[in-house]
C-alpha positions as CSV (number, residue, x, y, z in Angstrom):
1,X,-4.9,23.7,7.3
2,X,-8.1,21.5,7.9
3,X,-9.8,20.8,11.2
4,X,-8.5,18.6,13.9
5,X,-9.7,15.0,13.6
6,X,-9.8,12.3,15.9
7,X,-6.4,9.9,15.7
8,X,-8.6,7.1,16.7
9,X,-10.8,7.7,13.1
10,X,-7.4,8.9,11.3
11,X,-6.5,5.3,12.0
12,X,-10.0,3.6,11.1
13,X,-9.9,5.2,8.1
14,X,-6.5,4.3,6.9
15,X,-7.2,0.5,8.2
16,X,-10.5,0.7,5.9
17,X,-7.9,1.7,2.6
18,X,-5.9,-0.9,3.2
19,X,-8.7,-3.5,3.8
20,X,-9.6,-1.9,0.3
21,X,-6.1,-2.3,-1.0
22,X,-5.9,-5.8,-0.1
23,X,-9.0,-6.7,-1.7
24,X,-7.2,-5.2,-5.0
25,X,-4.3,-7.4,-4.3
26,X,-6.5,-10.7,-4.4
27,X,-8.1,-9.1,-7.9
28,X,-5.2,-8.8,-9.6
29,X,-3.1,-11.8,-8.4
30,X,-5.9,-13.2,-10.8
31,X,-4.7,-10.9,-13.4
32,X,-1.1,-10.9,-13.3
33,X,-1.1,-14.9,-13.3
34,X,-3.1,-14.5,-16.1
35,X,-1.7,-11.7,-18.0
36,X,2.1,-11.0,-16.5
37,X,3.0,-9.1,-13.9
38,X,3.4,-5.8,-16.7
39,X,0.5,-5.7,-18.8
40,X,-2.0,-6.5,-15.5
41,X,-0.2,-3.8,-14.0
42,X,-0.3,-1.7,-17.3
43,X,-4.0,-2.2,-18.1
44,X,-5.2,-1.9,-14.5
45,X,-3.6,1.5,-14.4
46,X,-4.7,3.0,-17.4
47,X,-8.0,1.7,-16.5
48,X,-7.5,4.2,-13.1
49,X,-6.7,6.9,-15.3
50,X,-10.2,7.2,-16.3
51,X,-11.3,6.4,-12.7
52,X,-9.6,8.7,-11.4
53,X,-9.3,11.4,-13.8
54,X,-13.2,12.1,-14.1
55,X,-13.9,13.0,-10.5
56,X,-10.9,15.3,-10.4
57,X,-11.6,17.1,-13.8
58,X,-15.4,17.6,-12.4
59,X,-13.3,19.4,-9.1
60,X,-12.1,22.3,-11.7
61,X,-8.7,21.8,-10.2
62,X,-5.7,24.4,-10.8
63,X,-2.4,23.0,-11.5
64,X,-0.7,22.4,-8.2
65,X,2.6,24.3,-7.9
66,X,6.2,23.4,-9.1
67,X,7.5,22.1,-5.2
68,X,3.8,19.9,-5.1
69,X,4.4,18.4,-8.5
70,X,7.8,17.3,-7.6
71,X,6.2,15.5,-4.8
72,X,3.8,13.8,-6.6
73,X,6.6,12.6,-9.5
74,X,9.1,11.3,-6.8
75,X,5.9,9.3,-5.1
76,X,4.7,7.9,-8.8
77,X,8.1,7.0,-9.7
78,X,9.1,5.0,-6.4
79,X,5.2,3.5,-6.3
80,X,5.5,2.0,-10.0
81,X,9.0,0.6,-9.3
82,X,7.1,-0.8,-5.3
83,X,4.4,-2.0,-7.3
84,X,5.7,-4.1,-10.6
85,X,8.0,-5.8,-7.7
86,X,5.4,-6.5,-5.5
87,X,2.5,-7.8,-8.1
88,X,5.6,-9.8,-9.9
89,X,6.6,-11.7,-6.3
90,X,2.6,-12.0,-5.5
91,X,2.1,-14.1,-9.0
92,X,4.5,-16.5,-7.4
93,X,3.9,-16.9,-3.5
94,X,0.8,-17.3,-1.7
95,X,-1.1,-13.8,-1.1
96,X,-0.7,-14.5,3.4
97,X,3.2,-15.0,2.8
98,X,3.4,-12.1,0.7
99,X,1.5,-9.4,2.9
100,X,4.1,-10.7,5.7
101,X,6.9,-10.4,4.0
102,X,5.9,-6.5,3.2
103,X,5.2,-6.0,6.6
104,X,8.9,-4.8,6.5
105,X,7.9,-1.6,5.1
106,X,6.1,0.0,8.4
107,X,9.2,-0.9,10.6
108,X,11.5,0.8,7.8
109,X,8.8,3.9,7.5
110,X,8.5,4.2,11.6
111,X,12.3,5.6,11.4
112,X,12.3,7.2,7.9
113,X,9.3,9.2,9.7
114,X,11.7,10.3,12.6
115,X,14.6,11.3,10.1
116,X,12.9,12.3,7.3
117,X,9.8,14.1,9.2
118,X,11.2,14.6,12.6
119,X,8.3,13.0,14.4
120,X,8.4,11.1,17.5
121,X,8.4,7.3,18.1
122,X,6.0,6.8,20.9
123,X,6.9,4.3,23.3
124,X,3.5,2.5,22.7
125,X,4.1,2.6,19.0
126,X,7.2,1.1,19.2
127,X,5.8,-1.8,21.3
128,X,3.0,-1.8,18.8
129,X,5.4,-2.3,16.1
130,X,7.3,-5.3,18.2
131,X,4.1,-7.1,18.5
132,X,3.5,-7.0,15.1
133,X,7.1,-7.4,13.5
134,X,6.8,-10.8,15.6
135,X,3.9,-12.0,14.3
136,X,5.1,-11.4,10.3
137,X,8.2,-13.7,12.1
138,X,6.3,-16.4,13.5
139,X,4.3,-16.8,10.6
140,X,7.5,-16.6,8.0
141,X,9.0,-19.5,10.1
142,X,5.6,-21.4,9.1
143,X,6.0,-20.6,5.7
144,X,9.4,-21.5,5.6
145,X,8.3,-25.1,6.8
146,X,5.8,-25.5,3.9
147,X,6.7,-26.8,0.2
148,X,6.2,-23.8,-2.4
149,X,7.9,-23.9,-5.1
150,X,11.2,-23.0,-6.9
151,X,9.8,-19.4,-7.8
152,X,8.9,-19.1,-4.4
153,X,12.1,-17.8,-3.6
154,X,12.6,-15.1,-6.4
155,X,9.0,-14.1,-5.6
156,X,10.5,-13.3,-1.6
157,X,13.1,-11.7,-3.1
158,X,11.6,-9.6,-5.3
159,X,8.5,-8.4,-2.8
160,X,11.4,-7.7,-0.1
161,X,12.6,-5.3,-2.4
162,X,9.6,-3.7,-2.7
163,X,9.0,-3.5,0.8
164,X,12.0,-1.2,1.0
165,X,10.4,1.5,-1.7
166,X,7.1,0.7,-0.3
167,X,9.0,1.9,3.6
168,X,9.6,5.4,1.4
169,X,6.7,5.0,-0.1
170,X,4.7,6.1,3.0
171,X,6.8,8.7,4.0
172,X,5.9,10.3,0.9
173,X,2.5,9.5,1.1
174,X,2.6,11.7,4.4
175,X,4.5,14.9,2.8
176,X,1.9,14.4,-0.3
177,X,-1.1,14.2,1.5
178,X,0.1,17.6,3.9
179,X,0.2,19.5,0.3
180,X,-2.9,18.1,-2.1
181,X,-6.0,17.2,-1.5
182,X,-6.7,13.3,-1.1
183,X,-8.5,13.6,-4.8
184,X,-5.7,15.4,-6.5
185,X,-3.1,12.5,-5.1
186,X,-5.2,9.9,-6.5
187,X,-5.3,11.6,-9.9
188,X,-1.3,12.5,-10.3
189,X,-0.4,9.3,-8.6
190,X,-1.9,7.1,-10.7
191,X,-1.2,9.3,-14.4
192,X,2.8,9.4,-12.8
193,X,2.7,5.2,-12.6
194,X,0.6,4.9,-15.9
195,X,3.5,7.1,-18.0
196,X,6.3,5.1,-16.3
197,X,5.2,1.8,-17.6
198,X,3.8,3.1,-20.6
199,X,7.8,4.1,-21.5
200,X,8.0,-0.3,-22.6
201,X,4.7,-0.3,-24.2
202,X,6.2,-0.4,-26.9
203,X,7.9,-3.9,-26.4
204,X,5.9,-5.4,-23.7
205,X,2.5,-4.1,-23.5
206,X,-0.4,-6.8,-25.2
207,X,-3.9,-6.5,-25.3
208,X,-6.3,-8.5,-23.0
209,X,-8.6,-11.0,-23.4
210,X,-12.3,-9.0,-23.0
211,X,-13.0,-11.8,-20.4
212,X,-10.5,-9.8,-18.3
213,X,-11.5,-6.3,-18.6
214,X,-14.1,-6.2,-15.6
215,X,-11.3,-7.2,-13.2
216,X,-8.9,-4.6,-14.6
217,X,-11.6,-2.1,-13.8
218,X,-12.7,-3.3,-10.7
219,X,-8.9,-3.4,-9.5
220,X,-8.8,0.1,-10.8
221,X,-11.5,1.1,-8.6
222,X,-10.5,-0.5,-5.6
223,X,-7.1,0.9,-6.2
224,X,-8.7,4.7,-6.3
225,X,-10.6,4.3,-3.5
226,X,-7.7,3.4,-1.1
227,X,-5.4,6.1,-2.4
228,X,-8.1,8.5,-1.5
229,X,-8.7,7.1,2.0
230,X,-5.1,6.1,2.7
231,X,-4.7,10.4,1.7
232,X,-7.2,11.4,3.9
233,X,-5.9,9.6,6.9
234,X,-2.1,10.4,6.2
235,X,-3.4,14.3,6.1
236,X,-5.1,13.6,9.6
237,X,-2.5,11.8,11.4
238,X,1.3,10.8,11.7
239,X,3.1,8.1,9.5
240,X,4.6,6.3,12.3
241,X,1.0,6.7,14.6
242,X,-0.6,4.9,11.0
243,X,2.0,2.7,9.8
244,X,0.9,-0.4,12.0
245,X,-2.9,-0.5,9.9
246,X,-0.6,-2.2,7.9
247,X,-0.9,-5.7,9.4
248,X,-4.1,-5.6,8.9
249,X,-4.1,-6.2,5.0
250,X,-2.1,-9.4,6.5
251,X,-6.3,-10.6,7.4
252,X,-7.6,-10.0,4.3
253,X,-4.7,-11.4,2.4
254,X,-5.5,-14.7,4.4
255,X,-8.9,-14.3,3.6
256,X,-9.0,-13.8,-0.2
257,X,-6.0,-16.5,-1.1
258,X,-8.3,-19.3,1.1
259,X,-11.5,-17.9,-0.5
260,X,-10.3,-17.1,-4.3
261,X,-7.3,-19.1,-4.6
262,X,-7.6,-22.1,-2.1
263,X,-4.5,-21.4,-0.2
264,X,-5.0,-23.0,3.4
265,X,-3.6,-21.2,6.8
266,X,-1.3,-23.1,9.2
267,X,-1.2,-22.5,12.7
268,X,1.8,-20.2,12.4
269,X,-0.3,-17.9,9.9
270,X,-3.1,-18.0,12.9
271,X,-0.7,-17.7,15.8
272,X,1.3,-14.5,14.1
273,X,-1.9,-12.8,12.6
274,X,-3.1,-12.8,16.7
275,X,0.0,-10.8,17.6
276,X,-1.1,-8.8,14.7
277,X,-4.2,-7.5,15.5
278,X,-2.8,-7.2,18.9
279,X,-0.2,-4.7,17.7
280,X,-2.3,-2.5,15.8
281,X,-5.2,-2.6,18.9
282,X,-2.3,-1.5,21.5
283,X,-1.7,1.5,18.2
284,X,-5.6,2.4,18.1
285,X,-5.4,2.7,21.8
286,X,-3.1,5.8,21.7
287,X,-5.9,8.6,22.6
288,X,-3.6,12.0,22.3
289,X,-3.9,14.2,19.2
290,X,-1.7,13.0,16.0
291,X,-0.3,16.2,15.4
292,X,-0.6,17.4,11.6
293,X,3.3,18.7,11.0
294,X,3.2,21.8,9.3
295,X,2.7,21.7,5.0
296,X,5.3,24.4,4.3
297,X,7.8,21.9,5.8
298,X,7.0,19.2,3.7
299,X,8.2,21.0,0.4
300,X,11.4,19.8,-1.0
């Protein structure tokens, strides 16, 4: 077992992966309008392979036991289904619309955590969570009110869905990050998602235009580094204490579809991103110890 860490940095750090992640999202929007939901999913994760792969070979790793490995297949399966959903709805809805819609997931994953993990639901998490949850509802009934589109509402559909594997999603993350270090879970999570979607490369997969390979590495990058700090905080702290840093990839998704793609922000989107921040301040403020749940537990 590692060393007590702060809760307070626990959380700073898992807000910094998914400021990370977000950035990623905005990088390969670009890529799946421009290559399809599949192949910029495909290309970006073989890409991490090698990104990923290098710094854990140099590690001289051993092969994690049977109980681990089952972990890490379950997480790689459930985050390439999560992810071909999400990147396919993204292509079609603006990026702020589509980080609310997600922002599902941490409400789902607050009580997975309780069943699955037996922790508790502080009472200011839960309020933390209300605040939130009302923001992503206040700024759906903006986007509701705005003109986007017939695939708009397949693309709301489909990252819904994904918001519900994304909910398991970081319960698993949690039980992964108890049993592997934050370098091996980059490596196996991203060879897992590479092998599922390399089973239709046969039929789907296409090569890229060259002009697109730096953005399929740079999304491969950005990718690494937010599994490895989204580990590192998950192995420091509860799911349910870190679920609310989620809102905060609602900001950067803002950011990056005004700056890269032109989408404008209403006053909903403004309005619901303050009760965001709010949310996940009145999180941060929790002071007491996360505990760390014990790592034998977490082996199915």
């Amino acid at each position: 077992m590692s060393r007590p860490v702060s809760p307070l940095l626990a959380f700073a750090v898992a807000a910094l992966g998914i400021a990370i992640f977000s950035s990623m999202d905005a990088v390969m929007k670009g890529l799946v309008i421009g290559l399809g939901a599949y192949n910029a999913l495909t290309w970006r994760m073989l890409a991490g392979t090698v990104v990923s792969g290098i710094p854990y070979a140099l590690s001289r790793p051993r092969m994690p036991p049977r109980a681990v490995l089952r972990i890490h297949l379950v997480r790689g399966i459930v985050s390439a289904i999560m992810a071909f959903l999400f990147f396919w709805g993204l292509g079609r809805v603006p990026m702020a619309q589509a980080i609310a819609l997600s922002f599902i997931a941490p409400i789902i994953a607050l009580f997975l955590a309780a069943l699955i993990l037996k922790e508790r639901i502080t009472r200011a998490t839960a309020i933390a969570t209300a605040m939130a949850f009302a923001g992503v509802l206040v700024i759906l009934w903006g986007q509701a009110r705005a003109e986007l589109g017939p695939q708009a509402f397949w693309g709301a559909i489909a990252i819904l869905a994904s918001a519900v594997f994304y909910a398991w999603n970081i319960i698993l993350m949690r039980q992964q990050s108890l049993v592997a270090g934050a370098g091996e879970v980059a490596f196996f999570q991203t060879i897992i998602v590479t092998t599922v979607y390399l089973l239709a490369a046969p039929w789907l997969l296409v090569a890229p235009p060259l002009s697109e390979v730096p953005a399929l590495i740079l999304a491969a990058m950005l990718a690494t580094a937010s599994l490895f700090l989204l580990s590192w905080a998950y192995r420091h702290a509860e799911a349910s204490y870190l679920a609310p840093t989620e809102y905060t990839g609602f900001l950067w998704a803002t950011l990056w579809g005004w700056v890269v793609f032109g989408e404008r922000v209403s006053l909903f989107t403004v309005a619901g991103a303050a009760l965001i921040v709010g949310g996940c301040i009145l999180a941060a403020r929790r002071r007491d110890h996360a505990p760390v749940a014990d790592s034998e537990a977490q082996l199915p």
